[in-house]
Legacy VTK file of the C-alpha trace (Angstrom):
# vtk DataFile Version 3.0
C-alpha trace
ASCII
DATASET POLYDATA
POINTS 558 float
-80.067 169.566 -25.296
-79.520 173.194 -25.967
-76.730 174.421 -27.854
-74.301 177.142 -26.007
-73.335 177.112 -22.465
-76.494 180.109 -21.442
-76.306 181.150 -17.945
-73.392 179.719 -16.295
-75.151 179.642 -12.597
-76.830 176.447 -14.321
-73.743 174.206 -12.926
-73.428 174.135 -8.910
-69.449 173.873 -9.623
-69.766 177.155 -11.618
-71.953 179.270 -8.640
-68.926 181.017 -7.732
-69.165 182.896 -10.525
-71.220 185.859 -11.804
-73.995 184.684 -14.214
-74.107 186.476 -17.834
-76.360 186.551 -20.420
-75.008 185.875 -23.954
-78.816 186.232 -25.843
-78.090 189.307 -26.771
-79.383 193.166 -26.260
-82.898 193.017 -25.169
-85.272 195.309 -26.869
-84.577 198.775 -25.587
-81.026 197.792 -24.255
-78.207 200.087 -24.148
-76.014 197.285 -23.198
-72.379 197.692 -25.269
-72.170 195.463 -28.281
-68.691 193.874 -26.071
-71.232 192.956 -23.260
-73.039 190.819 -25.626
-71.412 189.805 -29.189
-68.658 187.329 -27.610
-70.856 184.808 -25.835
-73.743 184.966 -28.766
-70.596 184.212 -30.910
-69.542 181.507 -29.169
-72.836 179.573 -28.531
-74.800 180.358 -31.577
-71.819 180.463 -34.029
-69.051 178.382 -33.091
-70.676 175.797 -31.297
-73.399 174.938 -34.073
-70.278 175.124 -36.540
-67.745 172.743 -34.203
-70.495 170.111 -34.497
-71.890 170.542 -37.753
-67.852 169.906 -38.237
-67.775 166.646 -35.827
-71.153 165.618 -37.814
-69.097 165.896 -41.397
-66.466 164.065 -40.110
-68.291 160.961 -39.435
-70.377 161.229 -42.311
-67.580 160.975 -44.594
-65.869 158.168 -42.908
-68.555 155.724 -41.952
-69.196 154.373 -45.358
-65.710 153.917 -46.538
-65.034 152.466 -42.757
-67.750 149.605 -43.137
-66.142 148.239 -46.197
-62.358 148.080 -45.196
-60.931 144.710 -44.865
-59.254 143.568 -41.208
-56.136 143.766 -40.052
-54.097 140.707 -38.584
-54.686 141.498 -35.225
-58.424 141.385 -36.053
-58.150 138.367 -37.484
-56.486 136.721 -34.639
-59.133 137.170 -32.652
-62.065 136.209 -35.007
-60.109 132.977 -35.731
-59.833 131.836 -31.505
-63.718 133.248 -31.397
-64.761 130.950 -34.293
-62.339 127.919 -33.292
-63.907 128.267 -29.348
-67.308 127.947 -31.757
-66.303 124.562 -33.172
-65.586 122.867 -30.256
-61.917 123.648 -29.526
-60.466 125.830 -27.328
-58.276 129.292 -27.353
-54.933 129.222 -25.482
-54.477 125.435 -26.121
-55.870 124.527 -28.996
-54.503 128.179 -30.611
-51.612 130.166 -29.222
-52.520 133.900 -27.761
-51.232 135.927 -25.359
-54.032 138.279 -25.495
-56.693 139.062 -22.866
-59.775 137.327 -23.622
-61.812 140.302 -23.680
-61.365 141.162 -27.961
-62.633 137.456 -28.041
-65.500 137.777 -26.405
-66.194 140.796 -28.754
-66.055 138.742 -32.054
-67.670 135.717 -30.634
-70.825 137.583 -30.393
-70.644 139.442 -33.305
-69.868 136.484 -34.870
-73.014 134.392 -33.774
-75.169 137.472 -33.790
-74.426 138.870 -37.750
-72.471 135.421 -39.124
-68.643 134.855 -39.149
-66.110 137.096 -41.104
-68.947 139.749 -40.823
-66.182 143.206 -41.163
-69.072 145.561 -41.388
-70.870 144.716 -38.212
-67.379 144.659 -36.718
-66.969 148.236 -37.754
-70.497 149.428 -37.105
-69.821 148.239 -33.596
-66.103 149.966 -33.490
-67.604 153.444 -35.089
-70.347 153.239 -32.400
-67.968 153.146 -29.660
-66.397 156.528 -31.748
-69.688 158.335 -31.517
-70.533 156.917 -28.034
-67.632 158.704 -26.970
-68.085 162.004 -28.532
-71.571 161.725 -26.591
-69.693 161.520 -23.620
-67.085 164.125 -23.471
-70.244 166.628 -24.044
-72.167 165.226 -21.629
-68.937 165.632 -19.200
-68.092 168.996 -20.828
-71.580 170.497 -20.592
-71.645 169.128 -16.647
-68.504 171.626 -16.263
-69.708 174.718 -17.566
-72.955 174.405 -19.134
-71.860 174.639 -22.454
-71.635 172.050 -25.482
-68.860 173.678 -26.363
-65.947 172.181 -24.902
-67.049 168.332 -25.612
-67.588 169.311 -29.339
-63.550 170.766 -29.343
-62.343 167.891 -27.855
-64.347 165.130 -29.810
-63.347 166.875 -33.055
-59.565 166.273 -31.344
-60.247 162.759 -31.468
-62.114 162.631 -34.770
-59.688 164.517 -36.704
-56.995 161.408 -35.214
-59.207 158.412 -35.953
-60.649 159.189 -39.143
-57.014 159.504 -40.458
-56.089 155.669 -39.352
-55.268 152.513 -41.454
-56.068 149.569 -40.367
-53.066 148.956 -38.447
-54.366 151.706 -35.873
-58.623 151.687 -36.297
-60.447 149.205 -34.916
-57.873 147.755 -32.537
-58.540 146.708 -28.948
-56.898 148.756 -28.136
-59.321 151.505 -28.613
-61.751 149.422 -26.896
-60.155 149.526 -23.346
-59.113 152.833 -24.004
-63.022 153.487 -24.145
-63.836 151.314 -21.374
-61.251 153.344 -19.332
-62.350 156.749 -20.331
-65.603 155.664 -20.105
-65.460 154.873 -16.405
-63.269 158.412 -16.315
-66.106 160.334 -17.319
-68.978 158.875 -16.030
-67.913 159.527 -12.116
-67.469 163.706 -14.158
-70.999 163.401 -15.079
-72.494 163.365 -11.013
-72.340 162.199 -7.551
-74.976 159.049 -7.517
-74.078 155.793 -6.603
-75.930 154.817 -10.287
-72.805 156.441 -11.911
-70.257 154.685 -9.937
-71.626 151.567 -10.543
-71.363 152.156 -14.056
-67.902 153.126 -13.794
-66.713 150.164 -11.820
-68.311 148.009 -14.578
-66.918 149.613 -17.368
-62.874 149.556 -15.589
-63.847 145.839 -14.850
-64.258 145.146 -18.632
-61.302 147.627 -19.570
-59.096 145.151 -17.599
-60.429 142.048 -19.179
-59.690 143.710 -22.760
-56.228 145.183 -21.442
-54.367 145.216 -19.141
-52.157 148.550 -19.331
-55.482 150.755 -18.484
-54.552 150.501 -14.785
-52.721 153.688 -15.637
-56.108 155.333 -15.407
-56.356 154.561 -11.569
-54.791 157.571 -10.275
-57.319 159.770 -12.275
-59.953 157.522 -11.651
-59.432 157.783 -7.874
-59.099 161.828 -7.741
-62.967 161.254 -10.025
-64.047 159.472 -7.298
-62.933 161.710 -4.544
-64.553 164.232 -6.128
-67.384 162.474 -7.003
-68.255 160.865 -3.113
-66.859 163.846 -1.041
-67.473 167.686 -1.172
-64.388 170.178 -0.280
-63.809 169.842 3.293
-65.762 166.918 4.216
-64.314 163.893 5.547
-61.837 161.544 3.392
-63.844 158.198 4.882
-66.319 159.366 1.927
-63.504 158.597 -0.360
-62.337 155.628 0.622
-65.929 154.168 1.022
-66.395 154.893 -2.401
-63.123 153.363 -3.707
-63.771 150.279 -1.700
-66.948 149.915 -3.248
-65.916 150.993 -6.771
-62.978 148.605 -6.644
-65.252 145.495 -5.350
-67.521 145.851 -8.463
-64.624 146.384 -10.768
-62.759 143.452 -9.220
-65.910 141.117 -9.757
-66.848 142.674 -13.186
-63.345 141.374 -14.031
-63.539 137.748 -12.244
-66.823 137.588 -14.261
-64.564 138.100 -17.645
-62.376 135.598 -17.085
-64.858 133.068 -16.061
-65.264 131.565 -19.389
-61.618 130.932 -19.424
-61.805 129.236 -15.992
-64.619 127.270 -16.952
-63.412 125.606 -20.181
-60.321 125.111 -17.722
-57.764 126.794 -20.262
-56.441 129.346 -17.063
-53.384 127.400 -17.173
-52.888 127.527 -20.711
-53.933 131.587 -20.569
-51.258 131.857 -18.124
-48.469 130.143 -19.895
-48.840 131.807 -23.273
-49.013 135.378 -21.324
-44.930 134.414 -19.947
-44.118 134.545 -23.412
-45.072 138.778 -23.444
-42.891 139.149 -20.444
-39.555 137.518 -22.050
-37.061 137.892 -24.904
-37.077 138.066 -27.893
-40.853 139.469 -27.774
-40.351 141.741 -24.691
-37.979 144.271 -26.143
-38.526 146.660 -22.851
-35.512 148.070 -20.527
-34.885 150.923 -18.382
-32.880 152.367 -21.614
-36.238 151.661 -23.577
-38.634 152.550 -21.229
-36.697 156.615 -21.400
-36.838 156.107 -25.203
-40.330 155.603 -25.350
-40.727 158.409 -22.425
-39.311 161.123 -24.938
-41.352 163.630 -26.085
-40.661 162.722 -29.567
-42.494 159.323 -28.983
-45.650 161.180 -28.194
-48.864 162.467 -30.015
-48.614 166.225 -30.232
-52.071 166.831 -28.938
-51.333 164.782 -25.921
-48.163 167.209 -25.198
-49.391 170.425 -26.269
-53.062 170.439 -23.951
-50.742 168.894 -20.884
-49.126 172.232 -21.282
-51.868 174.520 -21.580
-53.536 172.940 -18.889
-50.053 173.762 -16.594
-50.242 177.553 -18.298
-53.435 178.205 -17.037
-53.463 176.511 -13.931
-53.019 179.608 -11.247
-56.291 180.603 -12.968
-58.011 177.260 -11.422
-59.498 177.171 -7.821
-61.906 175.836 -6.039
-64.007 172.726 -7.372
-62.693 173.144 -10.818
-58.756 172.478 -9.444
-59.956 168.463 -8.227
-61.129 168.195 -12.038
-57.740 169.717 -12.872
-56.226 167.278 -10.916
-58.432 164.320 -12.603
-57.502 165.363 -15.967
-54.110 165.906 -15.306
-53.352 162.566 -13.537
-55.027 160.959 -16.980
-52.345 162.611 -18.949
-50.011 161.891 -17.217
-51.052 158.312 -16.610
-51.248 157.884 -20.599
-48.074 158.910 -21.022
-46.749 155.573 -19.796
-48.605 153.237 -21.790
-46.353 152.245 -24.577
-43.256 152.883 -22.026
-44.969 149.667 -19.935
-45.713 147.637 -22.872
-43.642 145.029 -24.189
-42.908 146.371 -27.313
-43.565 149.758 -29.084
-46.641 149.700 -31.594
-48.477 152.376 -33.633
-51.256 151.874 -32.059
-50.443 152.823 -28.259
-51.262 156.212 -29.510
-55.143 155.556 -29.227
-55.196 155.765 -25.656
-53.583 158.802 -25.121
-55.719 160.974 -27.805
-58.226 159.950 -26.108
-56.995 161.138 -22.900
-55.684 163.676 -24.575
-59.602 164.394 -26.268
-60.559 164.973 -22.227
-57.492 166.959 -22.220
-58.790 169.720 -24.979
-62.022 169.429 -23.264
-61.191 170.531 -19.857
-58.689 173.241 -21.404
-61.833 174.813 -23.114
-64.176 175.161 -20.336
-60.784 176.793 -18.498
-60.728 179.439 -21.216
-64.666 179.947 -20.652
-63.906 180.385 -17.405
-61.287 182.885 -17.854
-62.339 186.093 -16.114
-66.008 185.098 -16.059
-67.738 186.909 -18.670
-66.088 185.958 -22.784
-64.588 188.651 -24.175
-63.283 188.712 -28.111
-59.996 187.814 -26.592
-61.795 184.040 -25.418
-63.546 183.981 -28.652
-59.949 183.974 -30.750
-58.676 181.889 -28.705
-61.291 178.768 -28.294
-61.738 179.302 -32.103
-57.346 178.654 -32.222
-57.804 176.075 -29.837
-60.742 174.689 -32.221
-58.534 175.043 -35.089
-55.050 173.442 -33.626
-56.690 170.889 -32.107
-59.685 169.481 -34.268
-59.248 170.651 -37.349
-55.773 170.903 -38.213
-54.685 168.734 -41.100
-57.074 167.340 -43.845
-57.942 163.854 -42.686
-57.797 160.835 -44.955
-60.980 159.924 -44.831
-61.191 163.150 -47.209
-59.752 161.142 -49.867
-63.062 159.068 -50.532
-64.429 162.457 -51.329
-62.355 162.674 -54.360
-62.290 159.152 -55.381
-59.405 158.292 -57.956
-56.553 155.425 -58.754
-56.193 155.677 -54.546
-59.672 154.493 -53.707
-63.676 154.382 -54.276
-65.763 157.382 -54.231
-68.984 156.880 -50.960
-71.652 155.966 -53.201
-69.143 152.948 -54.373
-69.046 151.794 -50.580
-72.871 152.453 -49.575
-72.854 150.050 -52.767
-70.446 147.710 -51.566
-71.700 147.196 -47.974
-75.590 146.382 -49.899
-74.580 143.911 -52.149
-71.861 142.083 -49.624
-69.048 142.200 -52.111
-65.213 142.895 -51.808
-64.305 146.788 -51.990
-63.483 146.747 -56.297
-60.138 149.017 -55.631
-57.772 149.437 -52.688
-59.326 150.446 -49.407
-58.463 153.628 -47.351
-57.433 151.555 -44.389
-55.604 148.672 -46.337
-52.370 148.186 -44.988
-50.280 145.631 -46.343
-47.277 145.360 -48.695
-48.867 143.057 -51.351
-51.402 144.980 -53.715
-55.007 144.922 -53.181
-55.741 143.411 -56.302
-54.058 140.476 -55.342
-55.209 140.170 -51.880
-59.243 140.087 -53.493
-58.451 137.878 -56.335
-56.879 135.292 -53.223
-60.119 135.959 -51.521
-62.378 135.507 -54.177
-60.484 132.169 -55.134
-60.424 130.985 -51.951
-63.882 131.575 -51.618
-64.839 129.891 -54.534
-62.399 126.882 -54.459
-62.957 125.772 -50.515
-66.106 125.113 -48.677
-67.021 125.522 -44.926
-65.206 122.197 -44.017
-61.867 123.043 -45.830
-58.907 123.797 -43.528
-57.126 126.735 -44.249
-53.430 127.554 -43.102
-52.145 131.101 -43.345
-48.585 131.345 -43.526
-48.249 134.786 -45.049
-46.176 136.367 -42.442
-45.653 139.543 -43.896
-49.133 139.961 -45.291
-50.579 142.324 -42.549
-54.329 142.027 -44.177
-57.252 138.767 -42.680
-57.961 136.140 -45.173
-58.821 133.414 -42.825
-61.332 134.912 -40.682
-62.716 136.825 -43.628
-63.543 133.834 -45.372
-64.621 132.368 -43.166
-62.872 129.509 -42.077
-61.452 127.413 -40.147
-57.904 127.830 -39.448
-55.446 124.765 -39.565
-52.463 126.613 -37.426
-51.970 126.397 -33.701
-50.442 129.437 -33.920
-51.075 131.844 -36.732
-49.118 134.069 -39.023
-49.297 136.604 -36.969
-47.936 135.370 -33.969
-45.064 133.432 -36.234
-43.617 136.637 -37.322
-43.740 138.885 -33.927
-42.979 136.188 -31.655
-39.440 134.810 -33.277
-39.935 131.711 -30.680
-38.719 128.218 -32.598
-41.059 126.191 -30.404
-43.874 128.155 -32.188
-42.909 127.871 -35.768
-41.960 123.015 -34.635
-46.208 123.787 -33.289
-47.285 124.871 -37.002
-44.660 121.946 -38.263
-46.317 119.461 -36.300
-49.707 120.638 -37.139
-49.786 120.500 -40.979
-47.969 116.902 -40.725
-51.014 115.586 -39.070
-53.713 117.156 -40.472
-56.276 115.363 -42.609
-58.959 115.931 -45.240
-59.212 119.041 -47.139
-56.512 121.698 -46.508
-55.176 124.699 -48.214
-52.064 126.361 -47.028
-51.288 130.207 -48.223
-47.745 131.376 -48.519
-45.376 133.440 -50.690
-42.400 131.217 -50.741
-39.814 134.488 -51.550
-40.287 136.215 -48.040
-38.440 135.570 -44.984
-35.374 134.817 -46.994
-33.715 136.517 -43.672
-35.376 133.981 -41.591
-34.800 130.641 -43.377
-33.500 128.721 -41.065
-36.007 129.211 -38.384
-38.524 128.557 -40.894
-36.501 125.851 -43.307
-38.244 122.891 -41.698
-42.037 124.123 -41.989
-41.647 125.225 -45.561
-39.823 121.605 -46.699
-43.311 120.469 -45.104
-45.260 122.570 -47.125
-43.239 121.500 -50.123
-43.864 117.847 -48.952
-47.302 117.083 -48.096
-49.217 120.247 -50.593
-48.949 120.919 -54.550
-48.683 123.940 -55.749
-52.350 125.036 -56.949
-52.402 128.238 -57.991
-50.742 131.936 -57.181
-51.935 135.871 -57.452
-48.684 137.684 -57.197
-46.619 136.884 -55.034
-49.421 135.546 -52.494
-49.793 131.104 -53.693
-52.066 128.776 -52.912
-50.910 125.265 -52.783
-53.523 122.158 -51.604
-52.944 118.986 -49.357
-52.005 115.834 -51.847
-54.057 112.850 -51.666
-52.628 110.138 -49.417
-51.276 108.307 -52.302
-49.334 110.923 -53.389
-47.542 111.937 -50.181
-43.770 111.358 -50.005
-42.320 109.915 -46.965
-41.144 111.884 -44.329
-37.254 112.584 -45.251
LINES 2 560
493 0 1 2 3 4 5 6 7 8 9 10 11 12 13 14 15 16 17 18 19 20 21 22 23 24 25 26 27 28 29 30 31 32 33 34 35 36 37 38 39 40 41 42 43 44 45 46 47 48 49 50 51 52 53 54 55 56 57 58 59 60 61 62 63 64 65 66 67 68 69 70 71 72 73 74 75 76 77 78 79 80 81 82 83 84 85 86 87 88 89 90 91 92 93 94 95 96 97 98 99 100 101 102 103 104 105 106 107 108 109 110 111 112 113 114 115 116 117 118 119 120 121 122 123 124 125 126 127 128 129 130 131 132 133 134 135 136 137 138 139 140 141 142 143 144 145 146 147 148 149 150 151 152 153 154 155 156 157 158 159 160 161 162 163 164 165 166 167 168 169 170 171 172 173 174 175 176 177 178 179 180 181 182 183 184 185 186 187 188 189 190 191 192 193 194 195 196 197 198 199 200 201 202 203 204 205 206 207 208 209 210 211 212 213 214 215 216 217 218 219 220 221 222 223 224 225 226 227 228 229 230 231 232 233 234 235 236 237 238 239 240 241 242 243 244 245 246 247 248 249 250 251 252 253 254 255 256 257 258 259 260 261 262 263 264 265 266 267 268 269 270 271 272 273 274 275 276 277 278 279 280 281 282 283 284 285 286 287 288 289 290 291 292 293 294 295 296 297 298 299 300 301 302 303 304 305 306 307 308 309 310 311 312 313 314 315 316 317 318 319 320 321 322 323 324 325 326 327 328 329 330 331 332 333 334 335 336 337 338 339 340 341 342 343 344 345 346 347 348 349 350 351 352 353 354 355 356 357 358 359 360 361 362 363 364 365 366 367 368 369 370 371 372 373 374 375 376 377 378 379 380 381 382 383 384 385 386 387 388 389 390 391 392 393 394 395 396 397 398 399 400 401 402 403 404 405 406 407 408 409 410 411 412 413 414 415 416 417 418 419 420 421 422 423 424 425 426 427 428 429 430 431 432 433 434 435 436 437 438 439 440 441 442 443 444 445 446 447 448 449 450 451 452 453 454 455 456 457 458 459 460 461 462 463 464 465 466 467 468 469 470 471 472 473 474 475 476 477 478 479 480 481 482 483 484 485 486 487 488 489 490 491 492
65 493 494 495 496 497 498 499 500 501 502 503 504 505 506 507 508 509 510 511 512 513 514 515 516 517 518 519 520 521 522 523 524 525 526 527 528 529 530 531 532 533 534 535 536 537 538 539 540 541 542 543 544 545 546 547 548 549 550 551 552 553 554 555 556 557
């Protein structure tokens, strides 16, 4: 693929414009050095330096990436992928209110690299990253011929995901935001029926991942509009196209729920999702939903190429507008996401960088555009749009670079991810409010101290950082730590109660008996059960491991 956007006639939506030649002065020419110098600036300069930028970017956050630990949310899933494994089943056997399509993720990771695998989790999640960046080049260089604008725009996303803990990497949701932007860009890249295909399948598995990514539709039926009909031809294009776009994505969808449906757990699915749409999870009201709405609440980049796009807008005609439109509508779209959601979480801000990515994208090939041939004036300003947008703030994935008392140096994690072994210091992406050291010595003791068959219940509420999963093993809890501390339901926390009262054989159960001193009532009854039926074994920190006593041993229920 060559580098630089060359003539611009190359692109049919770009023929309305006079072609140039940015190569330079041929031999003899008396062409002005203004003629020339800004295009061979931009596409032998910038572009080479925007990706050699994009190219640094990953390279010193892969590594580090590979070895961080997962987050709670992570382990949820890995736990209902590994209990549908043994034989029992998510929604019944374990309490979610999650789509099933993160589960279907782990499950096959899980058979296909072993259980508790966190590097081929992350290989997978920083594959998606780069798969992405592939994209919105592809879609950029379909615009105006020139790498140019993709490169800006991945770098906007880069710069954003490379700076993550683990509370905002690797979520799902950045997997149906890529689904979603995925089908987004593919109806960008051309008109074949190939391409809509694709992007019916990739919605259809967006929905079965999440279900807020409907507020892609409108853009996604303004791509297809201007992907099935040409300006002035008939609208019955368009809605031929969306009929048949919306039938695949319907059945891609059906297809995703069908292993729910066939272990016969749809009921069970259904009843845990009530719980998302009710008090005291469901915080969301009209007062909330304008909260969320405020700028404030926003990602900067999302807000500030919204409103270039709008500046330069009486500068768009023709074909270019209906991509306008397309982009726009995604923004805009985006902008909803955490308003709809039950609650407000960090992480709602993946989807709409990512719009926001296509966003910088699309502004760039307007600037291109701007008065046909690039003039020193478009040069400062893609290299201030470069600057703003990817390459504003020093990431933290810069902080492996100079390795310290914060974290481990690269060559430490290439090391780490070889030889299999627990990161030796405190991760990048480790979020949690117990220390590192104490979360790997738990680990490593629990590792050491169980085997494959011993039950292990996690009720370390406010430890934000997988140790089941991780292990791996097998988790005791119908509904897990997790879910106790979000959910604030009673019937949840009498589940767990009944649980460890009946359980049998080897067990461990993790706590730290001095949190949720706010909460002790709701949780009085399942800690005098701990206290009753497991010994204290042994504790690192705060974080204690007590074991199930024999029969013998057990007290009488009081």
């Amino acid at each position: 693929m060559e580098i630089g956007y060359g003539d611009m006639t190359s692109t049919p939506t770009l023929s309305h414009f006079a072609a140039t030649d940015d190569r330079g002065p041929e031999l003899g020419s008396v062409d002005p050095l203004e003629d020339w110098l800004p295009g061979a600036l931009l596409r032998w300069v910038l572009t080479p330096m925007v990706a050699l930028w994009c190219v640094f970017l990953v390279l010193t956050w892969l590594p580090s990436y590979l070895t961080w630990p997962w987050q709670n949310d992570s382990e949820h899933f890995a736990m209902l992928a590994q209990l549908w494994d043994s034989g029992k089943l998510p929604y019944r056997d374990m309490f979610s209110t999650q789509f099933p399509g993160e589960i279907y993720i782990h499950y096959l990771l899980g058979k296909a690299f072993g259980w508790g695998n966190t590097a081929a989790y992350y290989a997978f999640d920083a594959a998606l990253v780069i798969a992405f960046g592939f994209l919105l080049i592809a879609w950029g260089r379909r615009q105006i011929g020139s790498l140019l604008p993709g490169l800006i725009g991945f770098s906007t996303f880069l710069l954003f995901y490379v700076s993550q803990n683990t509370m905002v990497a690797g979520e799902r949701e950045w997997h149906a935001a890529f689904l979603a932007m995925c089908s987004l860009l593919l109806l960008g890249l051309g008109s074949g029926q190939t391409l809509r295909t694709l992007s019916a399948v990739a919605f259809g598995l967006a929905l079965v991942v999440r279900p807020q990514v409907f507020l892609f539709l409108p853009a996604l039926l303004l791509a297809l509009d201007g992907s099935a009909r040409g300006v002035g031809e008939p609208w019955r294009r368009t809605l031929v196209a969306f009929l048949g776009w919306g039938a695949v994505a319907g059945v891609v969808t059906a297809v995703g729920f069908l292993p729910v449906v066939w272990a016969g757990v749809l009921g069970d699915f259904l009843s845990c999702v009530k719980e998302l749409v009710q008090p005291p999870y469901n915080s969301t009201s009209p007062g909330q939903v304008v909260i969320r709405m405020l700028p404030q609440k926003h990602p900067i980049v999302l807000l500030a190429a919204t409103a270039l796009i709008v500046l330069l807008w009486d500068r768009t005609g023709g074909e270019p507008r209906r991509k306008a439109w397309v982009v726009f509508a995604a923004l805009v779209g985006v902008s909803f996401y955490a308003a709809i959601s039950p609650t407000r979480v960090v992480y709602y801000a993946i989807p709409q960088v990512a719009a926001a990515s296509l966003g910088v994208t699309y502004l760039v090939t307007q600037v291109l555009r701007y008065g046909g041939r690039p003039t020193r004036l478009t040069v400062a300003a893609i290299v201030l749009s470069f600057l703003f947008f990817g390459a504003s703030t020093k990431p933290l994935s810069f902080k492996a670079l100079r390795p310290g008392t914060e974290t481990y140096g690269l060559m430490t994690a290439v090391h780490v991810l070889r030889a299999g072994d627990l990161a030796p210091s405190t991760p990048l992406g480790y979020f949690s409010p117990y220390p590192w050291t104490d979360h790997r010595a738990l680990m490593e003791y629990l590792q050491g101290h169980t085997t494959p068959q011993t039950l292990v219940a996690n009720l370390l509420v406010e430890h934000t950082s997988a140790v089941t999963s991780e292990i791996p093993r097998l988790t005791a809890l119908p509904v897990d730590s997790n879910c106790l501390g979000m959910y604030r339901i009673p019937s949840l926390v009498a589940r767990d109660t009944a649980a460890l009262e009946t359980t049998t054989g080897e067990c461990v159960v993790l706590w730290d008996p001095t949190c949720l001193l706010g909460r002790s009532t709701e949780f009085s009854r399942l800690f005098e059960t701990v206290r009753r039926l497991f010994q204290f074994e042994t504790r690192f920190g705060s974080l204690e491991v007590w074991r199930r006593r024999p029969e013998r041993d057990q007290p009488g229920p009081h």
